[in-house]
N, C-alpha and C positions, 0 to 999 in steps of 0.2 A: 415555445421552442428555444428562445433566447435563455429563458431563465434556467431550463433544463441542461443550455449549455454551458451555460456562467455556475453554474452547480460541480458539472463535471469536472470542469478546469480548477478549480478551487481543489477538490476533492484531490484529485492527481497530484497537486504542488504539494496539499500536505501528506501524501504520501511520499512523494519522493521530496525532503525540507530544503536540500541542494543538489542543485542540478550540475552535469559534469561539467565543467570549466575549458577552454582552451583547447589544445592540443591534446589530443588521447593522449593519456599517462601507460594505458597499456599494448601501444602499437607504435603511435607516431612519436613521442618522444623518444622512444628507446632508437629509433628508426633515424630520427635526427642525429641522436648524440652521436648513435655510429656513423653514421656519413661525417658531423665533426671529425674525431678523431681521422678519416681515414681522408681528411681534406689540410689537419693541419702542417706545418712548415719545419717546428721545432721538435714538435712533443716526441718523435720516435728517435729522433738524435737525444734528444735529453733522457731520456728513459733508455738509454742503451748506452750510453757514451760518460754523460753524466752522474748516474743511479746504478748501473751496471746489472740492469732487466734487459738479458741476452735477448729475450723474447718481444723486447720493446713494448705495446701495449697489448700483446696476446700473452706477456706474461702473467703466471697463474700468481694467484697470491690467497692465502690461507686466513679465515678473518672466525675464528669457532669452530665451527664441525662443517664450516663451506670454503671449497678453495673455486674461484672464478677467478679470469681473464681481467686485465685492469679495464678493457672497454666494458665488458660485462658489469664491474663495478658503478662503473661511470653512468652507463645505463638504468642500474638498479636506484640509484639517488634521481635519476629521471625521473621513476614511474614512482616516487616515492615521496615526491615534493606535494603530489595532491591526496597524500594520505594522511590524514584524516581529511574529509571533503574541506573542512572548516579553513583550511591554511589557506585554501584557492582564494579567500579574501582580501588576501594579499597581493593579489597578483594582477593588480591594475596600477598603472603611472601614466599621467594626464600629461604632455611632456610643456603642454602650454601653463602650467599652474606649477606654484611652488612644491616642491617637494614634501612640507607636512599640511599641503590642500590637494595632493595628486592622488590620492588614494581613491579605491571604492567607493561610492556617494550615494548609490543609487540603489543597491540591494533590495529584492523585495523582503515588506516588513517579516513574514516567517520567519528568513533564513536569519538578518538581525538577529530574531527570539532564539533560534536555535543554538548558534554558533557563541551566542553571550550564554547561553545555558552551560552552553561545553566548559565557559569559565577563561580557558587558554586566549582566545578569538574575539574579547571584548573591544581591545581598540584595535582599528586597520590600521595598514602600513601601506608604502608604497610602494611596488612592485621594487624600485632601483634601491630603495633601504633593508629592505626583504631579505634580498638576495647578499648585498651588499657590506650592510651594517652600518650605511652612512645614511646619514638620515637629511642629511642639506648638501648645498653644492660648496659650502665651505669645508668639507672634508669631517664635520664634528659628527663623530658615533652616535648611535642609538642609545638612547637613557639606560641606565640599569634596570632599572623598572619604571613598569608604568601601570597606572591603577593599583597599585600594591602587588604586584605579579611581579617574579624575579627575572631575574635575564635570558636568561636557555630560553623560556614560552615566546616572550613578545619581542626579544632580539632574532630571533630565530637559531636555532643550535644548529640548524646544519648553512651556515652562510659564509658567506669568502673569510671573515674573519677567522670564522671558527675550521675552517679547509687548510687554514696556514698555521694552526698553532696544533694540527692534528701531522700536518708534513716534518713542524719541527721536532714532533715527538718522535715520529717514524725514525728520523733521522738521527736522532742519541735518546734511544731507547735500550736498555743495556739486555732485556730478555728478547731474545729471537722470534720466540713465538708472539709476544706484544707488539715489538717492529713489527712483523710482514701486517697483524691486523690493526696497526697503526697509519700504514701503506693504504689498505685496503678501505679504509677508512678516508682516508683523506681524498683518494678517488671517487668513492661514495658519496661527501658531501660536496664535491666539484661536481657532480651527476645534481644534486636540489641546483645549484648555482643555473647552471646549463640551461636547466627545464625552464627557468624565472624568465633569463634572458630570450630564450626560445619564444614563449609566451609575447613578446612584444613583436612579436612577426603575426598577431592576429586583429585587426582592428578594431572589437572590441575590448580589448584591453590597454587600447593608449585610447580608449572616447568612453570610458565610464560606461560602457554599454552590459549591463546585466539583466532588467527587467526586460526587458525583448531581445538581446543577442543570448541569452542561455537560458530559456524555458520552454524551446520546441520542442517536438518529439523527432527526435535523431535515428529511432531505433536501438535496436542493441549490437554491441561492437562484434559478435561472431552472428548475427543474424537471426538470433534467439527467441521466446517471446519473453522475456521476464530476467531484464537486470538492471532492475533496482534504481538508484541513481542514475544509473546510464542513458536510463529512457528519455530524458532531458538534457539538450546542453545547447551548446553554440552550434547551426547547422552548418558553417566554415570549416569548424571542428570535424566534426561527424562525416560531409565530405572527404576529407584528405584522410581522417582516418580508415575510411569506407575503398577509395582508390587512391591512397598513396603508389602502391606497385604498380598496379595494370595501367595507371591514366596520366598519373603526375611523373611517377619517374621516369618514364622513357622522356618526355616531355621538355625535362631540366637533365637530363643524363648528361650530356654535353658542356652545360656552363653550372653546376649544379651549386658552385661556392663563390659566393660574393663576398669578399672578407670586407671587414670593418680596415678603414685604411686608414683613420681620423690618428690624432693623438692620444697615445698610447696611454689613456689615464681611465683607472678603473671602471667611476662612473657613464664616462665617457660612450663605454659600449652601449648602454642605455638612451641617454641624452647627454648632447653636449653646451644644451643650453643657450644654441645659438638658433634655431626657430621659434619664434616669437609671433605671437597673432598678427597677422598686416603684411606678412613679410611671405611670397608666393613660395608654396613647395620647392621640392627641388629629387634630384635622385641620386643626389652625391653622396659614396660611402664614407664619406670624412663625418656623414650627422650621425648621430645617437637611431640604434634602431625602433625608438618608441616614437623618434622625430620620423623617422621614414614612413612609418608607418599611418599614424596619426596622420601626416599629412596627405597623402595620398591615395588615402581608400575609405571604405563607408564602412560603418556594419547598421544593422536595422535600423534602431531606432537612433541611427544621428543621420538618414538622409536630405540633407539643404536643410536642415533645423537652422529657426533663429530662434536669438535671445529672447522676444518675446514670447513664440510658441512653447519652445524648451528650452530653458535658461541648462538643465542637466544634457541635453544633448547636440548643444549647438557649437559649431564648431567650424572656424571660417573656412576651411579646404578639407575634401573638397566642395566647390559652391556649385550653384545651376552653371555658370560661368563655365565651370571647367567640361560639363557637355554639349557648348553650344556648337549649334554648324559655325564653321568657317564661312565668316561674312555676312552670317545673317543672327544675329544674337537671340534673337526671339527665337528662334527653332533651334529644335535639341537637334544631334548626331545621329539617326537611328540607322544602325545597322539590321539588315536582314541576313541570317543562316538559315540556309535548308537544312534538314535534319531526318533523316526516318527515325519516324517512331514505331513505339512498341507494336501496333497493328502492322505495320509492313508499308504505311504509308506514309508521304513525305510530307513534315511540316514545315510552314516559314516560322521561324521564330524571331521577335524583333530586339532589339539591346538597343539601350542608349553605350553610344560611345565615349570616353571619356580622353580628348583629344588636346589638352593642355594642362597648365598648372602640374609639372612634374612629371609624374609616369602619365602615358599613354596606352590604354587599355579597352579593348575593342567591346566583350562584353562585361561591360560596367555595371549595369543596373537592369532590371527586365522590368516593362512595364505591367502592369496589368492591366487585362481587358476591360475592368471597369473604371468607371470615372469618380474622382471624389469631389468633383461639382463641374458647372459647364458656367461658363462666359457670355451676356448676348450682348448683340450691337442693337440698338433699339431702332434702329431703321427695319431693317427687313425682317427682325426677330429667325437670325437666322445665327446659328452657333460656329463662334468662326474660332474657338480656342476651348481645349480640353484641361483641365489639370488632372493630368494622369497621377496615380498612386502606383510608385515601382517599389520592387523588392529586388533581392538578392537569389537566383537559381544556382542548382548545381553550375553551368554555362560560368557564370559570374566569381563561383566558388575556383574554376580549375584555371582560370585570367588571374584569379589572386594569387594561389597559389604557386604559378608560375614563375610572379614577381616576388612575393615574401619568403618563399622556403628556400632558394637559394642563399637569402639574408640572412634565414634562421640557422644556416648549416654554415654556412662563411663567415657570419658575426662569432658565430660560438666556438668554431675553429680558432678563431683568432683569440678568444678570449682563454682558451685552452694554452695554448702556447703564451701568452700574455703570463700565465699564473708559474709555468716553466722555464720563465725565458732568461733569469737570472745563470748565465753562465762563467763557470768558476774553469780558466784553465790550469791546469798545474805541468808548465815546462822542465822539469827537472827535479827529482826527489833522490837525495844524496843519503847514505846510509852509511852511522857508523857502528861498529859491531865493540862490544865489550870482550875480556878476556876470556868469555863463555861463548864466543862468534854468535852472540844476541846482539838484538837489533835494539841500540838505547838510544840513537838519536837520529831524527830525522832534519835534514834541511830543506825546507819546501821550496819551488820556488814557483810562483802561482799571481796569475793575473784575472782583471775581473775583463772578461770579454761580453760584455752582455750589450747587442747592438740595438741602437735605435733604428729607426725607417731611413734617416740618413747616412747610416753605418757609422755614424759617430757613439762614444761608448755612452751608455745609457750611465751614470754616477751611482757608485756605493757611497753612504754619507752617514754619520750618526750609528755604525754598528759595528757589531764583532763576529770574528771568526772562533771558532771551536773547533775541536778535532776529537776525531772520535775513532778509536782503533780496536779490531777486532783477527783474531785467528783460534784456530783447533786443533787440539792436539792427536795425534794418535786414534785415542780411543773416541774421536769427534765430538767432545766438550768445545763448548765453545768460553773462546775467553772475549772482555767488553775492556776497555778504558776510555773514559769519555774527557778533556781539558777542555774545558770552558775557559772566553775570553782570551785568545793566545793571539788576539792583533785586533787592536781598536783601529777602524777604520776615521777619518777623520770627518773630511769633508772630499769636493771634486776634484782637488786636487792633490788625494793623497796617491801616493807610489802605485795602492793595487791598480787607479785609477789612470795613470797617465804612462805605464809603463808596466815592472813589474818588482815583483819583492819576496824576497828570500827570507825565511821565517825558520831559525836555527830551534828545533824544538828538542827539549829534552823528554823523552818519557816517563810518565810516570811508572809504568812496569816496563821493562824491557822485555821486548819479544823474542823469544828463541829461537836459535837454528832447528829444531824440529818443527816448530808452527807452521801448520799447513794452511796454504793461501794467506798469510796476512795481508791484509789491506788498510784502509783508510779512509774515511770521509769529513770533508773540509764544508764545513757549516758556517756560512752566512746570514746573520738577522740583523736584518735597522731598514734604513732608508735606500729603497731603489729608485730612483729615478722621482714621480712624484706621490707614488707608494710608502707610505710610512713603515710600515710594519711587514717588508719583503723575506722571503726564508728562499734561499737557494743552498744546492749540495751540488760535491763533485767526488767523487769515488776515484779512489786510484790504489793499485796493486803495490805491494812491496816486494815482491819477487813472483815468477813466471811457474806455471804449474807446468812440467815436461815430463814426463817418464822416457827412458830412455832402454834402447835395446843394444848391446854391444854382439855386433854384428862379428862372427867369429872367424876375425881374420888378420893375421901380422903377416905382414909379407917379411920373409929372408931371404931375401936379395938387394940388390943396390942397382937396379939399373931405370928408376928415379933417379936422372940428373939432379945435383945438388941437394936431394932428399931422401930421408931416411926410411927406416920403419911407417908402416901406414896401422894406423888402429880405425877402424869404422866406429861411429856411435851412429845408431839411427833413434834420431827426436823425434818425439811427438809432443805437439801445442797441444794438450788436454782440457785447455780454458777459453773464454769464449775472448782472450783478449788479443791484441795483434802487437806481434813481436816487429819493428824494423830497425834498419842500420844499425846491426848489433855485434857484436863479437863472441862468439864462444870460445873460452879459454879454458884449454885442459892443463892442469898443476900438476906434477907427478913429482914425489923422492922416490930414487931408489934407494930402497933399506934393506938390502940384502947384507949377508954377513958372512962370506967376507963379501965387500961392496962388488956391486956389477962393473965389472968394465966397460969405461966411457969419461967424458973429458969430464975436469974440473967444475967447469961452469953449470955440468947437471945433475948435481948434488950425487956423485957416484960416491962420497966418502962418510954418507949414512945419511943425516939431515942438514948438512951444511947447506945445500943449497938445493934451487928448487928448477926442475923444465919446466918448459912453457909449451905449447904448441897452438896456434889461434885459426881460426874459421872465421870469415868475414859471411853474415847472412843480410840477405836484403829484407825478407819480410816470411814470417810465417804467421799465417794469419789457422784460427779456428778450426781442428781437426788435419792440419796441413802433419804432414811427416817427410821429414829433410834427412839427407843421408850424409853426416858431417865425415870427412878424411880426414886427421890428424895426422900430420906429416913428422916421427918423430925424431929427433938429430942421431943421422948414420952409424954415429960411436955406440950410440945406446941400444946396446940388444938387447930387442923386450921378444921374449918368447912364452909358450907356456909354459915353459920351466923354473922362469924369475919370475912370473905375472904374479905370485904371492907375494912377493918382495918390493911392491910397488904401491906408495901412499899415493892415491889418485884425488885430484879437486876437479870440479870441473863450475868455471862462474859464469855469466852472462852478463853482460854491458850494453847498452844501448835503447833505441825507445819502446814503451808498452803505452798501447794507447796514445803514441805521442807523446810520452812523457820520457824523458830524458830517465837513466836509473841504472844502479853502479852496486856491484858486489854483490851480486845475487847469487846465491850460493845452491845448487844446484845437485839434488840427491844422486847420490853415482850408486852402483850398487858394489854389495859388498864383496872381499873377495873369493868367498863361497858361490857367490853366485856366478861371481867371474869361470872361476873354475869349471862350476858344473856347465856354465852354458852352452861350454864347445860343442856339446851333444858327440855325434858320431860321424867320423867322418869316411866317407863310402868313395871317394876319390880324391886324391893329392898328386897333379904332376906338374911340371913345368920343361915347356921344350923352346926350339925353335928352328924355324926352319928357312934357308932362305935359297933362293936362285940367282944365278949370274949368267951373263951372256957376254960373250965377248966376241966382238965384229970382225968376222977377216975375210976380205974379199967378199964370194957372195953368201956364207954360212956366217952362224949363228953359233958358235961354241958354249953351249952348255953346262952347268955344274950342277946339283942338286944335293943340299948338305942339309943332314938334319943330329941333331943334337939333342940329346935328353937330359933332363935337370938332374941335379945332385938326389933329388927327391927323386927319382923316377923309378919309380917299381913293376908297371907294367912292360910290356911284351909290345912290341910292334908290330904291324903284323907283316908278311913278307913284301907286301909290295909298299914300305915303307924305311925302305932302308937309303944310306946314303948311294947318289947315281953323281956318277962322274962325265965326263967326256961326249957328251950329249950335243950331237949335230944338226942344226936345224936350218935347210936352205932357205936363202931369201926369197922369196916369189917373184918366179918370171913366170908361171901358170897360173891356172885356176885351181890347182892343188893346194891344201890345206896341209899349211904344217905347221906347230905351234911346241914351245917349250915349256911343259910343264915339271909342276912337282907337289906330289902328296903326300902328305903323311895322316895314317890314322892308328888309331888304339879302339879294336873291338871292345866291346863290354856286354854286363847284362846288370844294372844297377837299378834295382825298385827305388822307383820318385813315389813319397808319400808328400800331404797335404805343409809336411814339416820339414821339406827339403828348399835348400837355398844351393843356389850357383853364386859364386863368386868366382871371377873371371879379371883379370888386369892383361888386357892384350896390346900392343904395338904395329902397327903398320908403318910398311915403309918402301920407298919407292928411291932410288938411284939415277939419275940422267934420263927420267922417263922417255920415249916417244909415243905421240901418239899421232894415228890418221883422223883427222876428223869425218867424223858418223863410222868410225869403225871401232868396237871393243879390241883393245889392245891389253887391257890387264886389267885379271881378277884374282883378287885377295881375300877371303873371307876364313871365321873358324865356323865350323859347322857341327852342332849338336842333332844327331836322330836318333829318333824316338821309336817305340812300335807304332805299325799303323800310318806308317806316312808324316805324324807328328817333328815338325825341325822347327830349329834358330837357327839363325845365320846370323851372324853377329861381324860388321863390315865399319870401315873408318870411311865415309864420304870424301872427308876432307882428304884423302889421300888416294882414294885408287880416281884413275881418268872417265871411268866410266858413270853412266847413269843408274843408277842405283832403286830396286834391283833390273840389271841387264836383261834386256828383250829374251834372251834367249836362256833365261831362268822361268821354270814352270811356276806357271799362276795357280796357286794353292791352297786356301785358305788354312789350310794346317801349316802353312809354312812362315814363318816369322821372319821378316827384315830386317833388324835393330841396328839401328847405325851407334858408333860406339866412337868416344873422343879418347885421343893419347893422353895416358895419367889419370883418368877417370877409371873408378872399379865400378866393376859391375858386381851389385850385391842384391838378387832377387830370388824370393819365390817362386819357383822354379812354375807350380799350379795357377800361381795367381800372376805372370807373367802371359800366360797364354789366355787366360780368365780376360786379362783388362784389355786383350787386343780384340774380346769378344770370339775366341778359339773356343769351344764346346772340347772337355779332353775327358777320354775313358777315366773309369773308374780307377783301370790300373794303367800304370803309366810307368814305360823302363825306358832306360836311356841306354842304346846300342851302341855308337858309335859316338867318337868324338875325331873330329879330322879337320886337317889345315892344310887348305888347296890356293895354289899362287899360279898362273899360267898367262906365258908372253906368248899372244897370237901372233900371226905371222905378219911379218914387217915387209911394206912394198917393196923399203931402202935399205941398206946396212945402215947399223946405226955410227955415228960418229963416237960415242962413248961408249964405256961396255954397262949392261946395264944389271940393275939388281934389286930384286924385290926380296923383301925379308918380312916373316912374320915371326915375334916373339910375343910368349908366355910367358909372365914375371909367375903365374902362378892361374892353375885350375883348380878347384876344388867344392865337391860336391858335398854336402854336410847336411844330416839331420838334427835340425837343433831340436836341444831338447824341452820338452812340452813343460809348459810354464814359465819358460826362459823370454819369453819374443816381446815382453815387459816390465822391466825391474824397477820397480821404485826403488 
């Protein structure tokens, strides 16, 4: 029966030649990287901020005929580092042996035959050169060849080296479509790097375990009968792959990332070269994760090996030592769990525990129920000591787990952001324009902010900056110019490094005023920190993408103190970048012939000279749309009638992204478009109406005046006319009596989905009185609708009352807008009732427009006389016209 089964097993290995390795390539790795990614610190600031991937690491990126997610990238170099089986040869590092003796040693002889057949796979490497490119802890590279094999095979072509010189091409690559799968690529081979590093969170791969930790039967990874190599590997592996979700994750959900906290040097993540045989475990994140590992866990065949037994799997921690009871060394730790099993009945299961030397881990080892020899005492022939033979259960698999995959998701996070972390700020980018208003010189002015753990600046040393600029014209050609070399960095104490530096750069093409989106990125390569060969970028905008809507409305009138003419633009931010502390300046000549009347100083005598009119903004950030007032000087009549006579600029000044940035020139539309935009306008009035009271004895002498604007075409209706001599006694009863005054204008005006209200209304109160908890005076204009449909549009700031007053009906059709002095109101009339969450008919007419002022009745005479007034600088209802509501 023996020999029938030593037949079998043979038979099986040389059907499957390599068995699966590690961490499943197509569950748990992919599974790790993304928990990485979505654990790291820098990477979604640098890929948004720095790279300008609005989408951070869910941005798509196009690499052939595949566009995936940059996690998804990252992921695919994952599952991709153990394809072909043969590379998995690589992916063992001894962290107690030198780096070219830490390799694989142990391989059963098949797999040797096979993997030397493949030709690629003849010499091993060690997991941290693999991955890496270093081949010692002296930092000296991998050979060019070795065995007569060229570099791509036995250096590995997808390793950190090769991850940084695939970012620098990303980054001044002059075709578009080669960038993004340049990008994509360099994500890619940061997904092999990951999987390597990942890899050392399994303990047989920091203890040379391959002849007994990868040739059980694991099953197949969907629960199949028949895949191939899968039917063998590491049963560590094969657990976490098996219940990663349902067992392990809830498990770690909570602390799930344990970053590497050590010093920030490449190999570093791996080993740091400071566990040394003799020297007791430990569980501090500052070691190399193949030190953590190696020290503190078993895999099969290295349990309590010595050097005589097994010179290949002996390994001083952990020793018997680290499961003994406390206080009694000769007895192991044995924990008892109850458990039901598969039958429905309850077992005891026992573990040794493993209660010193580093982690503390409850089920450690499972014994087995038989013995592999007994002990006697020759007195009584009576067996008083067992040597158990233990193995490793699922129990044992989901205790390691516990501890190592939080490492494996926390180390690789950090190593994620380690490869990112090179940040480039740029405070200031100054622009000056040729006699073509193209953009021919840039002056940068940019610092290396790239922090270490003590927030002091990690050093640029030994390298140069490039600059690489790109825009599109019109028809969205894209145009490239790439300057190499434009600031040799020196050492740790140059300018980028201890402050900052202005970098006056001339272009090689000048960029045009029609170039859509131009930007920039500022390319770093040399020395970072104690990385040789560092590539960092920083993206930064040359002007602000806005499209703009000129909201159809000049006021004519003057009753803006100290200000003239109002022109509306309403902006919108179209880009994903953030506008703050910035100025918009509108330029304007009048070029009328003969000139407009207006002073000197605003170019009324053709192009002599030039207005100005400025808006200060605080911050428009992403999809934001701001409604700018131009306030423009009272001499200057801008109406529809000169608006063709008017050379319009309009700049931006201030920061994007933080970046400081000057004469941005900003598409206005033209003045066709101007013209055509007004659309229709379905109402024009302007009124005002106000009441007085003046106190004699115990009456109230009333006035009610109303006034219609020079504009005023409509009809009031009767009970809107002026009222005079209006007597209201003081209260000495409980009789109600109050002073009012209204005015309104019937209508019947169709609101489609393309109608805007603009409104400029005024409130104002005189020697107010008020009783407190009593309404004493209300002010509002009042727009109705069919259907019960209103606005009520009220100044807070000005009437006494609480707003709206108790004794105004609760209506969900009814709208409150409180409204500030000198602010216009410029809205869609649909999409006004839309964003308060108002449901509104199909069709929708505006009946009435009315202005009601009323002083309730006063306990006392007033000492002053009093006066509430409400003016319209200007109504009007307008259907702008379709395709206008966005002019580039």
């Amino acid at each position: 029966m023996n020999i029938h089964m030593v037949s079998f097993t043979l038979g099986f290995c040389l059907l499957s030649p390599f068995p699966s390795f590690a961490y499943d390539n197509e569950k748990t790795h992919p599974a790790l990287t993304a928990e990485a990614v979505n654990n790291t610190v820098l990477l979604e600031t640098v890929l948004k901020d720095q790279l300008g991937f609005a989408e951070g690491a869910g941005q798509g990126l196009n690499n052939g005929n595949e566009t995936r997610e940059i996690t998804e990238w990252l992921q695919d170099g994952s599952k991709e580092e153990d394809e072909p089986n043969c590379r998995a040869s690589n992916h063992f590092h001894d962290p107690l042996k030198p780096w070219d003796e830490s390799m694989l040693t142990d391989p059963l002889w098949y797999v040797d035959l096979y993997c030397g057949n493949e030709g690629l796979f003849t010499t091993k490497h060690s997991n941290i050169s693999w991955a890496t490119g270093i081949k010692d802890a002296a930092g000296n590279t991998m050979p060019e060849t070795v065995n007569g094999i060229s570099a791509p095979e036995n250096r590995n072509g997808r390793n950190w080296l090769v991850a940084r010189e695939l970012y620098y091409n990303a980054l001044t690559e002059e075709n578009p479509q080669q960038r993004e799968a340049f990008f994509a690529e360099t994500f890619r081979t940061i997904g092999y790097v990951l999987h390597l590093l990942e890899d050392m969170a399994v303990p047989a791969h920091t203890r040379n375990d391959f002849s007994e930790g990868h040739k059980q039967n694991i099953g197949c990874p969907d629960g199949g009968w028949f895949c191939g190599t899968k039917w063998v590997g590491n049963p560590y592996e094969g657990y976490v792959r098996d219940h990663f979700n349902d067992e392990i994750l809830p498990l770690i959900s909570s602390d799930i990332s344990k970053p590497f906290t050590g010093e920030k040097i490449l190999t570093n993540f791996w080993d740091t070269e400071t566990y040394t045989p003799g020297m007791e475990p430990s569980t501090s994140s500052t070691q190399g994760l193949a030190e953590y590992t190696n020290s503190n866990f078993v895999s099969q065949a290295t349990i309590f090996k010595t050097q005589d037994e097994d010179p290949y799997h002996a390994y001083p921690y952990p020793d018997e030592a680290s499961v003994a009871k406390d206080g009694y060394p000769d007895e192991v730790d044995l924990r008892i769990l109850v458990k039901m099993a598969k039958d429905g009945q309850m077992d005891r299961l026992t573990y040794l525990s493993k209660n010193k030397h580093g982690e503390t881990i409850d089920r450690f080892l499972k014994p087995r129920y038989l013995t592999s020899g007994t002990e006697w005492t020759y007195g009584d022939q009576v067996p008083n000591h067992f040597e158990l033979e233990y193995y490793l259960d699922d129990g044992c698999f989901q205790d390691y787990a516990i501890k190592l995959l939080p490492r494996a998701i926390g180390y690789s996070a950090t190593l994620l952001d380690y490869f990112f972390r090179g940040i480039i700020t740029v405070t200031d980018v100054s622009l000056t324009l040729d006699s073509n208003k193209a953009i021919s010189q840039l002056d940068v002015t940019l610092a290396n902010e790239t922090l270490q753990s003590d927030n002091s600046i990690e050093p640029m040393e030994n390298g140069n900056f490039s600059l690489a600029c790109i825009y599109t014209d019109s028809a969205g050609v894209e145009y490239f110019q790439l300057m190499e070399n434009i600031y040799q960095v020196t050492d740790e104490n140059d300018p980028v490094n201890v402050g900052e530096i202005t970098l006056p750069l001339i272009l090689d093409e000048a960029i045009p005023q029609s170039g859509v989106d131009p930007e920039c990125t500022l390319i770093y390569r040399g020395k970072l920190g104690a990385e040789e060969d560092a590539v960092a970028g920083k993206i930064f905008s040359l002007g602000p993408a806005f499209t703009i809507n000129v909201v159809p409305w000049f006021s004519d009138s003057n009753n803006i103190p100290n200000q003239g003419k109002i022109l509306l633009l309403e902006i919108s931010n179209q880009s994903d970048r953030v506008f703050r502390n910035g100025n918009f300046t509108l330029q304007y000549n009048l070029l009328a012939n003969p000139a407009v009347t207006g002073s000197a100083s605003c170019g009324t005598t053709g192009c002599s000279g030039t207005c100005e009119a400025q808006v200060a903004v605080a911050e428009i950030i992403e999809g934001d749309t701001v409604t700018l007032q131009f306030y423009l000087p009272s001499d200057t009549w801008v109406t529809t009638d000169n608006l063709k006579d008017i050379q319009w600029n309009l700049h931006y000044d201030g920061e994007v992204d933080n970046q400081g940035a000057i004469g941005y020139d900003i598409a206005f539309p033209t003045e066709e478009q101007l013209l055509q935009g007004w659309g229709d306008i379905l109402f024009n009035e302007e009124w005002e109406e106000s009441i007085t009271g003046y106190p004699e004895n115990n009456w109230l002498h009333g006035s009610c005046w109303l006034s219609a604007g020079s504009q005023g075409t409509h009809v009031f209706n009767e009970n809107a006319k002026a009222l005079s001599n209006i007597l209201v006694r003081i209260a000495t009863d409980a009789t109600f009596h109050a002073l009012s005054c209204s005015s309104r204008i019937d209508l019947d005006v169709m609101v489609t989905g393309n109608t805007w209200l603009l409104l400029n209304v005024f409130f104002s109160l005189e020697n107010p009185v008020q009783v407190e908890g009593t309404d004493k005076q209300d002010q509002f204009v009042q727009f109705t609708f069919n259907d019960g449909y209103t606005l009520i549009f009220y100044d807070a700031a000005v009437s006494l009352d609480a707003w709206p007053p108790s004794s105004f009906i609760d209506d969900p059709r009814v709208l409150y807008i409180p409204v500030s002095e000198g602010v216009l109101v410029a809205k869609n009339v649909m999409s006004l009732f839309v964003s308060h969450g108002v449901v509104v008919p199909e069709h929708l007419t505006l009946n009435e427009i009315k202005l009601m002022q009323e002083m309730e009745i006063l306990d006392t005479a007033p000492a002053d006389t009093q006066t509430m007034l409400i003016s319209l600088d200007a109504v009007r209802l307008i259907n702008i016209s379709e395709g206008f509501n966005y002019c580039q």
